[in-house]
N, C-alpha and C positions, 0 to 999 in steps of 0.2 A: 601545588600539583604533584611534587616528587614526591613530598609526604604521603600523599595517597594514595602514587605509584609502588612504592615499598610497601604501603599494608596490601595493597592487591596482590604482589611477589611472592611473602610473607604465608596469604591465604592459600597461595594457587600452591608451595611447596607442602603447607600442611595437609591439604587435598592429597596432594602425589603421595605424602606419609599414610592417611589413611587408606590411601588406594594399594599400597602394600603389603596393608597388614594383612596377615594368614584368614583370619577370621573373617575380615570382608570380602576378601578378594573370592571366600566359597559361594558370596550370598551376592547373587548377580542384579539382583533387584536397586540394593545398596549401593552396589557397582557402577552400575548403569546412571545412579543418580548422581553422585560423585566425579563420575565423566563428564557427563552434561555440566555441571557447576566449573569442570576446570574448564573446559572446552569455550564455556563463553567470555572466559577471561585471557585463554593461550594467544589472541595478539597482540592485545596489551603486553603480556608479561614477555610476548618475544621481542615485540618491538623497545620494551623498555631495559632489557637485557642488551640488546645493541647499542642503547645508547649508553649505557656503563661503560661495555667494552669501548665506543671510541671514547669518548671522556679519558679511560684508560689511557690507550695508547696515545690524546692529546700529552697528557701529562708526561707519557714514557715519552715521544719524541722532544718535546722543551728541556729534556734533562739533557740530549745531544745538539742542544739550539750552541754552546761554549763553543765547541770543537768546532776552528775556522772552515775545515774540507767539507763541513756536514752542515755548513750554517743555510746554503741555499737549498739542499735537499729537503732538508726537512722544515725549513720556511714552507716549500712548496704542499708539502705532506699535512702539515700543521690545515695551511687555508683550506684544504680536500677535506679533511675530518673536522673543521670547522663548520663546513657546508652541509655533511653531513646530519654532524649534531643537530644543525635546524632546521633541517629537515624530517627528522625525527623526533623532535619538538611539537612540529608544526600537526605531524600524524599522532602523537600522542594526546594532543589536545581534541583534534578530532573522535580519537579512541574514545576520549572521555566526557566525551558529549552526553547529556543526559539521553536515556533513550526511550523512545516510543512504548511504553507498554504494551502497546496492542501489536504492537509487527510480526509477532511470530503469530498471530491470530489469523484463522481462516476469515473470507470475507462475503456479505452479501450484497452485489450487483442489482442496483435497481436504473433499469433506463426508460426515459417517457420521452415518446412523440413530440415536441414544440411546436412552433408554429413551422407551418408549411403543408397543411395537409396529409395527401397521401404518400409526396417524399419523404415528410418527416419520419413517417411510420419505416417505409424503406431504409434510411438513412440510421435510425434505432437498431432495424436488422445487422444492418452494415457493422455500426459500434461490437454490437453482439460478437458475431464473428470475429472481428477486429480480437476481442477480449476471448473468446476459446482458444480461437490461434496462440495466442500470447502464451492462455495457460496451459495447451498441449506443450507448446518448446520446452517448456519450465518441469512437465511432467503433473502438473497440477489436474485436478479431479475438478470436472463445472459440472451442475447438474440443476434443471433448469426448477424452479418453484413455483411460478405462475406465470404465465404468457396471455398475453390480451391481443391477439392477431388482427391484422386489418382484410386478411381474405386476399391480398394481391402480393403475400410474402413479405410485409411489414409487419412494427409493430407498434400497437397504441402505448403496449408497457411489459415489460419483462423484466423479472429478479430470478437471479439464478444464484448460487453459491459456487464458491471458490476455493476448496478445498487443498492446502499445500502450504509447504512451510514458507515465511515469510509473506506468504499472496499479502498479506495488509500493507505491508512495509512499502511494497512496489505499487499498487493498486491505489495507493490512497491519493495520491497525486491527479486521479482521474473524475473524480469529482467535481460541477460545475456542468456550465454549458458548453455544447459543441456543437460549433458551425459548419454547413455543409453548401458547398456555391458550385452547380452542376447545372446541366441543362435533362432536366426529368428526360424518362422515356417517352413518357406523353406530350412534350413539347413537341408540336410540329414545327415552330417556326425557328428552333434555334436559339431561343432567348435563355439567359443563367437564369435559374432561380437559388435564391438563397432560404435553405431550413436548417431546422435547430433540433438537438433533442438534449436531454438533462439525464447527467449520470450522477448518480449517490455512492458513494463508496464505503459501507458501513463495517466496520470488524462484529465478527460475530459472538455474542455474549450467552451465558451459561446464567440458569437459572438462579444461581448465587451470585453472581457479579450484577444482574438487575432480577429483582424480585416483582414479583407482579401473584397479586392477590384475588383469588375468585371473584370478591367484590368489585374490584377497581376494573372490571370487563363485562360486555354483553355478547355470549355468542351466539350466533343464530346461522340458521340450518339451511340449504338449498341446494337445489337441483342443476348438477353442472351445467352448463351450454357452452357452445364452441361459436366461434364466428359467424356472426348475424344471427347471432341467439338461438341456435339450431341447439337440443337436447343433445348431450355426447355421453348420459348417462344416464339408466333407468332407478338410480337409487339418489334419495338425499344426503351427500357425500360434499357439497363442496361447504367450505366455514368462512364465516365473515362475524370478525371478531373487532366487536368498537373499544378501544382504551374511554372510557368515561369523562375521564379529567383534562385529557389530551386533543380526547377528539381522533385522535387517529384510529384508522380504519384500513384491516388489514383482509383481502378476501382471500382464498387459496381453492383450487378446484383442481387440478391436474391429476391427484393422485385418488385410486378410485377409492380407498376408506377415508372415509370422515377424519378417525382419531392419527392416518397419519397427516392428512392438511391443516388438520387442528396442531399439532408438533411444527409443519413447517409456518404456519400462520404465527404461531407465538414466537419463531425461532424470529420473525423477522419485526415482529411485535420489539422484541427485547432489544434489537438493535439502534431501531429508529426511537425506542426512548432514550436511548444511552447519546445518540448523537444531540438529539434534544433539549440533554442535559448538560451534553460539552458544549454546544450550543449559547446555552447559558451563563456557564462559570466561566467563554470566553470574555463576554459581555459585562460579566461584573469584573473581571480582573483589569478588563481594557485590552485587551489581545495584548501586553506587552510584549510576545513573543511572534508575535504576526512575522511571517517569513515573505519573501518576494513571491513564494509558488502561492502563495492565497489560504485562505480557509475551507478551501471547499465548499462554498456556499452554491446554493443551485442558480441564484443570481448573479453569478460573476461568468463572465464568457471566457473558455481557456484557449479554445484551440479553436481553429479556420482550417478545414480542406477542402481547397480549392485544386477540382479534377481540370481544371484547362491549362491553369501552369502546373498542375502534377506536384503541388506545395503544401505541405502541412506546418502550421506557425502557431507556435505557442507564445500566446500574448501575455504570460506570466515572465518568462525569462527572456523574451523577444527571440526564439529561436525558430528558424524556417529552416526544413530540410523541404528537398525536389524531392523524395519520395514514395509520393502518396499509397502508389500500391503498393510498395514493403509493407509500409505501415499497417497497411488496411489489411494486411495478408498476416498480423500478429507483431512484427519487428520492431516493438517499442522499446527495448532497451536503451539505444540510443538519446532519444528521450527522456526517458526515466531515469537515468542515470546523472541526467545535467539538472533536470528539476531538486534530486536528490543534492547535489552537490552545491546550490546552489541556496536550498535549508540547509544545508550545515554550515556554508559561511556565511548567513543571514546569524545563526542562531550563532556562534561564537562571535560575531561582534555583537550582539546583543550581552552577549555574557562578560 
């Protein structure tokens, strides 16, 4: 591990050297890139710089462990910068956890209605919000790609895009099923009922990272409609685009030209093959890295919000906060933050 903390020190000072030179320092393009490369390495190389320095000062203080006046001082000082070191240890091994490819990646949000009717449809809207909330705090850009409305402010299915740095990184945790245990507005008598809806958390991919060839698709042409199949558009502008081999089938109508639902259509095409294929290579490797927070599979149930005790409980890391409405109002951090924590000392004892 030190070994590979020195070549990263190594890189990051050679960086600082080019970033000084007269030549690059005019060519801001060069610049900018060079920044970014030190930038993703400056907490390693701070946090492993600290731990030199105590290292350092362990050694300078055992050189005054002889001197009787100084033996319990610096006993004392010794076990402090001991605790230290392993705890910077402890951060640097975290540092150097393998890392997510896709997490700086924007993301594309797909939620569907489950069982329960017309709360489920409700209960989708709910999520919805739940997730613009989120990504207003964050500064993030949502912008919605197809909606399938249920006409009473639900939704059958909604995918929308997630536009901002890290959205994958934080986002992907939400994946799975989501319970909801409420008494509907329509209940006259007061009874809970419990629905579900399923959320897909996909990173979104660029025509080079998944390729898809004229051949390997069928697209075909129609006429938008709005809820209860009412016409919301007098031209043939909405695309439904079948994957061949897949089978999957992707419709988009929202945007009034054809060729931009045909861009959002593919845009979500290329994601849901790419999870299809992780999908896959989990299955042949064996998940040996399977974490406590799950796979994201749309058959695994994560979370329960239950509006009578005001509880939201993630049944991955067994955690229950009393906050339902925070929650539902965007204030997932809390959350996300422990799921997170909780893959990475998954994945270091695995390692």
């Amino acid at each position: 591990m030190f070994t590979k903390l020195a070549k990263i020190q190594a890189e990051y000072e050679r960086l600082s050297q080019q970033m000084a030179d007269p030549a690059i320092a005019t060519d801001h393009k060069k610049l900018g890139q060079l920044a970014r490369q030190q930038a993703e390495t400056q907490p390693i190389v701070d946090t492993y710089r600290r731990y030199l320095a105590v290292q350092k000062e362990i050694e300078e203080a055992k050189l005054l462990a002889g001197e009787p006046e100084m033996a319990t001082l610096v006993a004392e000082e010794v076990t402090q910068l001991q605790a230290e070191a392993e705890q910077l240890t402890a951060a640097l091994k975290t540092l150097l956890l393998p890392k997510d490819p896709h997490d700086k990646k924007n993301v594309i949000v797909e939620i569907r209605a489950g069982t329960g009717g017309d709360e489920a449809g409700l209960f989708a809207a709910d999520l919805f919000r739940m997730y613009s909330r989120y990504a207003d705090g964050r500064g993030w850009k949502v912008k919605i790609l197809n909606a399938n409305e249920t006409g009473i402010g639900g939704f059958k299915e909604i995918i929308f895009e997630v536009k901002g740095k890290g959205a994958y990184s934080r986002l992907k945790y939400e994946s799975g099923v989501h319970r909801v245990q409420r008494v509907p507005q329509t209940e006259t008598q007061g009874r809970i009922h419990t629905s579900t809806a399923t959320v897909a958390v996909l990173p979104e991919m660029d025509d080079i990272e998944i390729e898809i060839k004229p051949q390997d698709i069928r697209v075909d042409i129609f006429r938008s409609s709005g809820p209860g199949g009412q016409s919301v558009n007098t031209t043939d502008s909405a695309v439904r685009i079948t994957h061949l081999s897949s089978g999957i089938v992707i419709s988009m109508q929202d945007e009034k030209s054809q060729l931009q639902n045909k861009i959002k259509a593919m845009s979500v095409l290329r994601a849901k093959l790419f999870a299809l294929a992780e999908e896959k290579r989990r299955r042949e490797v064996g998940d040996k890295r399977r974490s406590m927070v799950g796979s994201g599979e749309r058959s695994e149930k994560i979370r329960t919000y239950n509006f009578p005790q005001n509880r939201v409980t993630d049944h991955r890391i067994g955690l229950t906060l009393h906050k339902l409405d925070a929650i539902l109002d965007g204030d997932l951090d809390g959350m996300i933050d422990v799921l997170a924590m909780e893959e990475q000392a998954s994945t270091l004892q695995a390692l």
